[in-house]
C-alpha positions, 0 to 999 in steps of 0.5 A: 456503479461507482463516482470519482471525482477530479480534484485539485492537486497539491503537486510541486512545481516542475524543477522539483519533482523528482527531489519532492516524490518519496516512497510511501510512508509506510514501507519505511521505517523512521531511520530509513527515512532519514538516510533517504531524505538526507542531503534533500530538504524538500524530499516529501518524507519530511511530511509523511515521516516528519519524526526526521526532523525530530530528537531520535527519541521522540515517540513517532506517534507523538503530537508534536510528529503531526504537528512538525508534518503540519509545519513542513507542509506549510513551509512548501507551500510558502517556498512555491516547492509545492502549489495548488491546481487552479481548477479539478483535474484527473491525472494520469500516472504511468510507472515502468520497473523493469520493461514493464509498465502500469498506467492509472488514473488519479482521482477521488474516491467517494467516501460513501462508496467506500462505506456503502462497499462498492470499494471492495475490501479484502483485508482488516485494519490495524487499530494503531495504523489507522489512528496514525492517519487519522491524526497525520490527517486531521492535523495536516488537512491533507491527504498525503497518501494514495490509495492504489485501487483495481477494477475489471479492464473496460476497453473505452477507458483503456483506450481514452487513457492511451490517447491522452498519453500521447500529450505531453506529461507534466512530469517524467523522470527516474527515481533512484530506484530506477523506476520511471514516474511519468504523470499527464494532467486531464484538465479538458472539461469534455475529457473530464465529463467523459471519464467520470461518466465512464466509470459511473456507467461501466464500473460496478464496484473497484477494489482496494489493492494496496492501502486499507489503512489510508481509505480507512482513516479518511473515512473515519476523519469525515465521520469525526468532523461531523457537519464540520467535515469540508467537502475535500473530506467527502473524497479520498486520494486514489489511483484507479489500475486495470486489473490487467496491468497489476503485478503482485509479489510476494508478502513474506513473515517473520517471527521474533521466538519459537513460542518456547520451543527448541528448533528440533521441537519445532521442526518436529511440530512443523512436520506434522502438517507439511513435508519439509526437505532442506534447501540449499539456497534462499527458497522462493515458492514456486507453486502455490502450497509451498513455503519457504522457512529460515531457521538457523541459518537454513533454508527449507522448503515446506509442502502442505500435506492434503487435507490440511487446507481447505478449497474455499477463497480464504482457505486455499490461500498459502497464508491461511495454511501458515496460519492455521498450521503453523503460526497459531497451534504452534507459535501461538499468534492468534491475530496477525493483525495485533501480535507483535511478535510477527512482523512483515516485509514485502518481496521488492525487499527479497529474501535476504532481508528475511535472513538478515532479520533472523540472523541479526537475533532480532527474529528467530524464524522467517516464512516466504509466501508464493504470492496471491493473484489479482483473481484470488483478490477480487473473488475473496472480496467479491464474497465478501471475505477478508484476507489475512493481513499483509497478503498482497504487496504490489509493485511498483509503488506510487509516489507520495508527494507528486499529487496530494489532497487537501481537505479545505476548499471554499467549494466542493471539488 
């Protein structure tokens, strides 16, 4: 079964939360985030995408990121934009897109859970994604981004969470996006008692929905700081969801060149594998075995022929198909993982932005996915399979900046 823990929260006072919540780090690139946090000199970007406050030609890896990150960080907590809890607390955090709400519990995580798999994992890491954390990690000291993790419904949790929202929040408010961000504290020591042993007793294993790359990288700065490691290293930032209120869209690809070939040698390629029919508008799937491609300034609709899948968790996924039909014996991208000549964009973005990629020149094809469900997740990772990469994109996104981890306590939390 799995262990959380409360933790004491980093989180800004109440007058600035709303300019304080960012978009997570890693769904925007560096000059996205710097029009986002213009104007908004306590925008938690400055933290998570600190190369905003850098010379445009600073390399975003570069010490001198982390160490700006280390300093701005400092900065809000000396300006009382953001203060510590005085005691471990679990947090409850409810967003709303579109009439339709999710509600989970923010907690640590137990690193050793995570090594010993009762968090379940169903995709490999990117090396360089991961140093990236992990530096921005060490340097910082804190845990700055959430690991958004699902577990099978259990009803007295349900219920105990339901109850305490009828408390007043700490937080409620619309981000510009127009997704609604409420947070409740659970700073009840009974309450506190009876959640953790809820999942201690009801929980066998939780899955990583979104965020490998941050649970990875907090597991490895425990294991590089050693006997030096604070006990805050010993948990991890998370937001536990019940799989019943989860919403995955769609993880889309494109692909900066035709590996060398012509379009009408690559149309003849792909027809080997599926049937392909011209669309005359942006082609979402409908149905699993459907794939959008855009090529040319044309939109088509690819149907896997039989017998080029497999019915096994990882074969029959949509992505495998595109990869073992297309983008390896035709383009030539063995791992999605490392290639740089693919690229991936979450379906919040939707299908324009796959034509814009491709007719700005910088890429030449793209590929929409019909996406996964939360029951293909859980039984790929239940045995013990991985997923491509970037095949699951949830949404809504938690905030970063409302609630954040430090390493450094005088205590365990």
């Amino acid at each position: 079964m799995v262990t959380i823990s409360p933790f004491k929260a980093l989180r800004p006072a109440a007058e600035f939360a709303r300019q304080v919540a960012s978009r997570p780090y890693d769904v925007l690139n560096s000059k996205e985030a710097k029009t986002e946090a213009q104007g908004n000199n306590v925008s938690f970007l400055h933290i998570t995408k600190s190369e905003i406050d850098l010379p445009e030609t600073i390399d975003i890896h570069a010490a001198e990121v982390y160490e700006k990150a280390k300093e701005n960080l400092d900065a809000f907590i000396s300006r009382n934009i953001l203060f510590r809890e005085s005691k471990a607390c679990y947090y409850i955090y409810e967003l709303q897109m579109n009439g339709k709400s999710q509600t989970g519990l923010v907690c640590g995580s137990s690193v050793d859970d995570y090594e010993n798999d009762l968090i379940k994992k169903h995709e490999f890491t990117r090396p360089e994604k991961e140093l990236d954390r992990i530096n921005h990690i060490k340097t910082t000291g804190a845990q700055t981004g959430n690991v958004f993790l699902a577990y099978r419904n259990v009803a007295a949790i349900d219920a105990l969470i339901n109850k305490w929202k009828e408390k007043s929040p700490v937080y409620n408010f619309t981000a510009d996006d127009n997704i609604q961000h409420t947070v409740w504290i659970v700073n009840d020591d009974d309450t506190i008692e009876t959640i953790s042993g809820l999942f201690k007793e009801n929980v066998p294993c939780t899955y990583i929905a979104d965020g490998h790359h941050r649970a990875a990288s907090a597991a490895k700065v425990r294991a590089a700081l050693g006997s030096e490691a604070p006990a805050g290293a010993n948990i991890f930032l998370t937001t536990l969801f019940p799989a019943d209120q989860l919403y995955i869209m769609d993880y889309n690809r494109v692909v900066t060149d035709l590996n060398g070939l012509t379009d009408a040698d690559f149309l003849s390629a792909v027809k080997n594998k599926f049937s392909v029919e011209k669309a005359d508008k942006a082609f979402s799937p409908a149905k699993l075995h459907e794939i959008g491609m855009y090529l040319n300034k044309q939109w088509y609709r690819l149907s896997a022929h039989e017998g080029s899948y497999t019915e096994d968790p990882i074969g029959v996924l949509d992505i495998s198909i595109l990869q073992n039909n297309l983008l390896d014996p035709v383009l030539g991208i063995k791992d999605q993982r490392t290639d740089k000549r693919i690229d991936f964009i979450g379906g919040i973005r939707g299908l324009h932005e796959l034509e814009k990629r491709v007719n700005s020149g910088e890429m030449a094809i793209a590929f929409s996915l019909h996406p996964v469900t939360i029951q293909q997740l859980f039984d790929i990772a239940d045995t013990g399979n991985v997923m491509p990469p970037k095949s699951t994109w949830f949404e809504p996104k938690l905030r970063d900046g409302l609630l954040t981890h430090l390493l450094a306590d005088a205590e365990a939390e």
